[in-house]
C-alpha positions as CSV (number, residue, x, y, z in Angstrom):
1,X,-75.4,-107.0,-178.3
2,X,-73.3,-104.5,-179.3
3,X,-69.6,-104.3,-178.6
4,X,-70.0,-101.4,-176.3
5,X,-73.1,-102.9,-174.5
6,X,-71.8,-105.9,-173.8
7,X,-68.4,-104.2,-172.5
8,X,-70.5,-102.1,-170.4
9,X,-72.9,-105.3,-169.1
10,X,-69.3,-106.8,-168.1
11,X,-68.7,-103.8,-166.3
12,X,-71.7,-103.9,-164.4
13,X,-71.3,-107.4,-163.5
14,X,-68.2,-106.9,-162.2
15,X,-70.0,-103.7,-160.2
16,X,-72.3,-105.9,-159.2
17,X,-69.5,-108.6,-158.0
18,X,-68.1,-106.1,-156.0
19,X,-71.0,-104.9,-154.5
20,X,-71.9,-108.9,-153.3
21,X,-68.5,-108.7,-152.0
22,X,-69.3,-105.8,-150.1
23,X,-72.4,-107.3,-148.7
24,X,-70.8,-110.9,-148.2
25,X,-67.9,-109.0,-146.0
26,X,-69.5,-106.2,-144.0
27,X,-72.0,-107.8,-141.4
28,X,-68.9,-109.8,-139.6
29,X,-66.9,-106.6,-140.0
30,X,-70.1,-105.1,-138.2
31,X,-69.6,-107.2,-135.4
32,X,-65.6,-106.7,-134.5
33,X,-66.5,-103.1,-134.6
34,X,-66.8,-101.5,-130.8
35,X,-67.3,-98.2,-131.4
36,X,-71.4,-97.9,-132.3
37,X,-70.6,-94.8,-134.4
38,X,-68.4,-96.8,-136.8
39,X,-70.6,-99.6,-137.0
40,X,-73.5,-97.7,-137.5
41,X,-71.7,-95.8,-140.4
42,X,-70.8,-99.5,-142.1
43,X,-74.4,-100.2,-141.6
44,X,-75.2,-97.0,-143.8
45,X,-72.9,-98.4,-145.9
46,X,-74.6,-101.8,-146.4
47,X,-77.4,-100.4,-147.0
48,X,-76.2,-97.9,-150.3
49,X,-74.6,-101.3,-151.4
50,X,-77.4,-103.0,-151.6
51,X,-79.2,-100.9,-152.9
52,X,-76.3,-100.2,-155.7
53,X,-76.2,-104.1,-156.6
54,X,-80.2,-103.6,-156.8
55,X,-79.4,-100.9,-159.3
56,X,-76.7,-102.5,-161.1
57,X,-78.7,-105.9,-162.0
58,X,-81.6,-103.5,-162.9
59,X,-79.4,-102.2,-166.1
60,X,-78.0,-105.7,-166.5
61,X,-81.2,-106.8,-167.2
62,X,-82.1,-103.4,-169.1
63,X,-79.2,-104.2,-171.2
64,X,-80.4,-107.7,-172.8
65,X,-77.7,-109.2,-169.8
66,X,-78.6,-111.7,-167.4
67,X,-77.2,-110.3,-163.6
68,X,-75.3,-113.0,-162.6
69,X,-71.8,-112.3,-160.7
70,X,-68.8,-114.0,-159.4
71,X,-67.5,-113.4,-156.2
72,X,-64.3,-112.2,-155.8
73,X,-61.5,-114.1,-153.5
74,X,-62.9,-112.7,-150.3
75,X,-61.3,-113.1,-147.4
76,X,-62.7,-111.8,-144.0
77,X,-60.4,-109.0,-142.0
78,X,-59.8,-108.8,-138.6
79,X,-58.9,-105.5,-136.1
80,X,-60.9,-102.2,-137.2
81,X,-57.6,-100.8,-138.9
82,X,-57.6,-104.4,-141.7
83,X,-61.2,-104.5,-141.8
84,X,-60.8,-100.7,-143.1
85,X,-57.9,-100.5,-144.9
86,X,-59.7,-103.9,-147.0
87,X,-63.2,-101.4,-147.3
88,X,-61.4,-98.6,-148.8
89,X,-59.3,-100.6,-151.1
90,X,-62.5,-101.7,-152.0
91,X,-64.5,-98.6,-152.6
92,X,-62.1,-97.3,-154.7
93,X,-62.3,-100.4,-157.1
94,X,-65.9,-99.2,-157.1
95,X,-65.5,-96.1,-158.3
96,X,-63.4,-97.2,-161.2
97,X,-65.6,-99.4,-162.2
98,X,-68.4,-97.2,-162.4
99,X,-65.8,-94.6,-164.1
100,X,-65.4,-97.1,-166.9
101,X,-69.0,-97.8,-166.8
102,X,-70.2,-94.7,-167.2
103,X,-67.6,-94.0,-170.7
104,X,-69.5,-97.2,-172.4
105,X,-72.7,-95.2,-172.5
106,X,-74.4,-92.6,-174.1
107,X,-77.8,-93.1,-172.1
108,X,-78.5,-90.2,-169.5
109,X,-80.4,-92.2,-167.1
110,X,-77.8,-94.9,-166.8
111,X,-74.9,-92.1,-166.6
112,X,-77.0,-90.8,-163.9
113,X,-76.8,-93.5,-162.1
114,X,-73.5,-94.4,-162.3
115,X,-72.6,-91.1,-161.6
116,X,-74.9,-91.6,-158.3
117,X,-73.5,-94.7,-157.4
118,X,-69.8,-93.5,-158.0
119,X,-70.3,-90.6,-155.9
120,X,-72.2,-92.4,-153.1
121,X,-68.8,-94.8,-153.4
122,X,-66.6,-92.0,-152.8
123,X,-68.3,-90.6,-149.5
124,X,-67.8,-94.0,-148.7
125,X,-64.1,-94.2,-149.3
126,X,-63.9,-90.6,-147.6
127,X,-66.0,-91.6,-144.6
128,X,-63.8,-95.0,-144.0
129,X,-60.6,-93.1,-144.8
130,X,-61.3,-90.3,-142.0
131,X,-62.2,-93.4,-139.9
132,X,-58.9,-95.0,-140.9
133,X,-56.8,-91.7,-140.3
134,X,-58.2,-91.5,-136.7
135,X,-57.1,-94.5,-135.4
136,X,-53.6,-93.7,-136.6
137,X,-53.9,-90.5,-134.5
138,X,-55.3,-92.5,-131.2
């Protein structure tokens, strides 16, 4: 595997890692959460990580890589304001990742998609931010 490939499998393992994380966090997030619009908008969320860790293990494999990922040192966050502050720390280690991710390629499709995924990572920080900035107004 070439240098370049293999830097950019580690990158997507790490993508994927974070995405897990994601996943592994959210759904007891979900339940501290009152206000239905919030939680409906982390359960939006959920879903695009999913289906970004689907993605991700999809070029892994692509790639010659096997999609295997180590979780990060999560720990669960309590009160609306930790839960998001942790989320959009979080999505904007995403969208660095796929930054770097998308510089170890020269393949359209995969750009593509890391562009897709970085972007979809980035109306997620925006979203949670907005979310963030309003209970500091309340």
């Amino acid at each position: 595997m070439p240098e370049d490939r293999a830097k950019l499998v580690d990158a997507l393992k790490e993508a994927l890692s974070a995405e897990y994380g994601a996943l592994w966090l959210l759904p007891g997030h979900m339940a501290q959460v009152q206000d239905e619009e919030l939680r409906r908008q982390l359960e939006l969320i959920a879903d695009a990580e999913l289906e970004h860790a689907e993605k991700s293990a999809r070029m892994i494999y692509e790639l010659g890589g096997e999609p295997n990922a180590d979780l990060p040192q999560l720990r669960p966050r309590s009160g609306v304001r930790e839960i998001l502050e942790a989320h959009v720390e979080g999505e904007k280690q995403s969208i660095a990742i796929y930054e770097r991710a998308m510089t170890l390629t020269d393949d359209p499709r995969m750009r593509t998609m890391l562009a897709d995924m970085k972007r979809d990572e980035e109306g997620h920080q925006r979203l949670l931010q907005r979310a963030l900035d309003r209970l500091g107004a309340a």
